[in-house]
N, C-alpha and C positions, 0 to 999 in steps of 0.2 A: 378743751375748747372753752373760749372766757364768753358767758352771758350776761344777759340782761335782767335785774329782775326789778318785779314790777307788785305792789297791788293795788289793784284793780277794784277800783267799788260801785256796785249793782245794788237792785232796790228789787227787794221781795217783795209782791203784789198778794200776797195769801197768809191765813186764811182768811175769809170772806169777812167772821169777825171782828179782824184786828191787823192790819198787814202789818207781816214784821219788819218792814222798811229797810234803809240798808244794811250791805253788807260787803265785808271782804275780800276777793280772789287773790292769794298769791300765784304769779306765775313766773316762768324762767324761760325765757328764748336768748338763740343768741342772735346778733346783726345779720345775719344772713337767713336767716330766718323771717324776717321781719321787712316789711319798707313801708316809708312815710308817707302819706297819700294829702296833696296839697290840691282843692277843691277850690276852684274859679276864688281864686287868692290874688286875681289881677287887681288892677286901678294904680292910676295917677296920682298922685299927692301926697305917698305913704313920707316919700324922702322928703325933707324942709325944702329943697329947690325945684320940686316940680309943682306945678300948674295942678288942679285938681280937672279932672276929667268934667266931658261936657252933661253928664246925668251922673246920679250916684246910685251905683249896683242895687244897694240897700233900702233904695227908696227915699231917702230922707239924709242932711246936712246932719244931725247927728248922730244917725248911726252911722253915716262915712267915720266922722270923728272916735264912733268905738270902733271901729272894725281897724283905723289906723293904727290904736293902742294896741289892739290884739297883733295886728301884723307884725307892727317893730319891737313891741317888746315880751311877746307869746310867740309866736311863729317862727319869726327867724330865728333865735335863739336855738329853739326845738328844732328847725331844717338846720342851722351849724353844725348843732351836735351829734345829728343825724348822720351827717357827711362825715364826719369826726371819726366816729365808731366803723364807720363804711357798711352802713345801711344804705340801700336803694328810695332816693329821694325822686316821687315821681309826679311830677306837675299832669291834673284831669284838668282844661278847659274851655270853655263855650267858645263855636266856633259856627260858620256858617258852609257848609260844604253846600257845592252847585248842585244840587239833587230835588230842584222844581221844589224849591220849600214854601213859594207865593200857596201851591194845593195840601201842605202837608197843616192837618187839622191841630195841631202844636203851635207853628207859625200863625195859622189862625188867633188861635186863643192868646197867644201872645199879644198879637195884635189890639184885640179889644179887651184884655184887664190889663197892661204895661204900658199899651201905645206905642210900640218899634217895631220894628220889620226885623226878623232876625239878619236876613242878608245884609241889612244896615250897618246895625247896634255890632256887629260881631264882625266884621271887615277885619284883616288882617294885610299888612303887609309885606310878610315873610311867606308867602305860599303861591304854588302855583296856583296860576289863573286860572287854567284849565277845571282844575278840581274843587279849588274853592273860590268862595269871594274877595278880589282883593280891594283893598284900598288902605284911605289912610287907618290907622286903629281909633277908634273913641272911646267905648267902654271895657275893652278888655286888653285896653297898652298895661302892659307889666311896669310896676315900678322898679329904679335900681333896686330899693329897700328889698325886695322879696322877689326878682328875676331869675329865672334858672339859672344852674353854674354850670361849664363843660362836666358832663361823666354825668348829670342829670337825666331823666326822662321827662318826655311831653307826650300826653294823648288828649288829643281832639276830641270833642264829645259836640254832640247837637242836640240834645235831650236832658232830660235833668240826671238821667244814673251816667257816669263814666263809663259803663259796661255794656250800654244796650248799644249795639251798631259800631263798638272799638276797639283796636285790642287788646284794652287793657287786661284783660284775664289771662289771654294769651301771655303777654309779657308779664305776666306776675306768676305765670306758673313755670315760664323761662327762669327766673329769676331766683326760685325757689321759693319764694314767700309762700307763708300758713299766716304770718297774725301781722295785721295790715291797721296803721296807727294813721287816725286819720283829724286832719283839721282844715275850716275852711267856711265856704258861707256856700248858701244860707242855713243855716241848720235843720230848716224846715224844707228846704228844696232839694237843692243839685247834690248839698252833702248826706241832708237825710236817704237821698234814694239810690244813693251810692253807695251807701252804707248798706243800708238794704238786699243790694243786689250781690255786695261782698259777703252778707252772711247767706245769700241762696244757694253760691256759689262755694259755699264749707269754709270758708276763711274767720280767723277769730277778730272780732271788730272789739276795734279798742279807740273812742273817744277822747283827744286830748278838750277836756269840756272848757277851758279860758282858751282854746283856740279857736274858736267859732261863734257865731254871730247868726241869730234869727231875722225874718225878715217881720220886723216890730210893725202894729199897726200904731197910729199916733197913741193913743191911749194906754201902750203897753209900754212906751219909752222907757217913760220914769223910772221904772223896777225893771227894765228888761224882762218883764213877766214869759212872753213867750219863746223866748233863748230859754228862760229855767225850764219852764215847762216838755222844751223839746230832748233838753240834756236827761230828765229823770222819765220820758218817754223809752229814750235810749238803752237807759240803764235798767232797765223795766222788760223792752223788746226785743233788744237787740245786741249787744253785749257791755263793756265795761269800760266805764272812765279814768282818766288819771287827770294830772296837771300838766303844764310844761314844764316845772320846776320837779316833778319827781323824774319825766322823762330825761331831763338835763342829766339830772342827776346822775342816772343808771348809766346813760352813755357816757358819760366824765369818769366813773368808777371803771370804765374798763382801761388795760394796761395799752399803752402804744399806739395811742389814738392819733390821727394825721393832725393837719392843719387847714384843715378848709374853711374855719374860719375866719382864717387871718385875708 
């Protein structure tokens, strides 16, 4: 059976005198083993012909601007070659299900540090009414550039982990998966705490770190200070990074790969 292989680098926090900083993991899985976990990767604007959405996810006009970099020339590439190999490509994103979210103390807080109602900002127009909120989409229309493809997966989330209240465990323990490669925004939110709840749940979390994007306060632009901060947080807590170019790589080296990216 043909695998993936990978290394993976982490950052030793010890000891107390001197931490020895990073370091290497090789590992070997094969595509079945594995799927790509693609973290509220929605918005308008990734493609040159669309419109850009009416807020930006990110908080701010220029980190829409990097998160679009990371989408078209980080992300997709790594969801191609993901589909390529016939890894399990699985879309987690924000959603407003009918479930009295005006009382739920999330909604709240949203409310008074963002300013949106989630029932609003997260309107869908592909869902039943019954169950969710419909309308037209504002901030989370998918663009072509990065849109699921038939033989994909979607789960719905209303909270920042993908896991709390969906199924995503469920279908990823259908699926087979043990090591679960993940990219997406914000690094500090919905993917941090997704990640989080993939490693409570015994799965090996593997960070592709040029695929994600922090939510920057103005002062941290310039350097992306808080995306670095959050990736060597990562590699520190929670398990190990790669690039999308090593990921490319390993699913290109395998024999008889389809064409889903064409």
């Amino acid at each position: 059976m043909q695998s993936l292989q990978f290394s993976g680098r982490y950052y030793r926090h010890f000891p107390a005198e001197g931490f020895l900083g990073y370091a290497e993991e090789e590992f070997r899985i094969t595509p079945e083993q594995a799927a790509l976990i693609l973290v509220d990767v929605y918005g308008l604007g990734f493609a040159e012909e669309e419109e850009l959405p009416d807020r930006f996810p990110l908080g701010s006009a220029e980190s829409y601007a990097k998160q679009k970099d990371i989408v078209v020339n980080h992300i997709k590439p790594a969801a191609d070659a993901a589909r390529d190999a016939g890894m399990p490509v699985v879309y987690v994103s924000n959603s407003a299900p009918r479930m009295a979210l005006e009382g739920y103390e999330f909604t709240k807080h949203a409310k008074r540090a963002a300013n949106h109602m989630l029932s609003d900002v997260y309107m869908e127009d592909c869902v039943d009414p019954k169950a969710y909120h419909y309308g037209e989409p504002r901030l989370i229309a998918y663009s072509k550039a990065i849109q699921p493809r038939p033989g994909d997966y979607f789960v719905r989330k209303f909270t920042y982990s993908g896991f709390f209240g969906t199924h995503l465990d469920q279908l990823l323990r259908n699926l087979g998966s043990k090591v679960l490669f993940f990219v997406g925004f914000s690094l500090d939110i919905c993917l941090h705490c997704t990640m989080i709840d993939a490693l409570y749940r015994n799965y090996k979390v593997v960070l592709l770190r040029d695929c994600a994007l922090a939510f920057e306060m103005p002062d941290e632009r310039p350097t992306w200070a808080w995306t670095k901060r959050m990736t060597l947080w990562t590699e520190s807590f929670l398990g190990v990074t790669i690039t999308a170019e090593q990921f490319v790589e390993a699913c290109k080296a395998l024999p008889g790969q389809g064409t889903a990216s064409e």
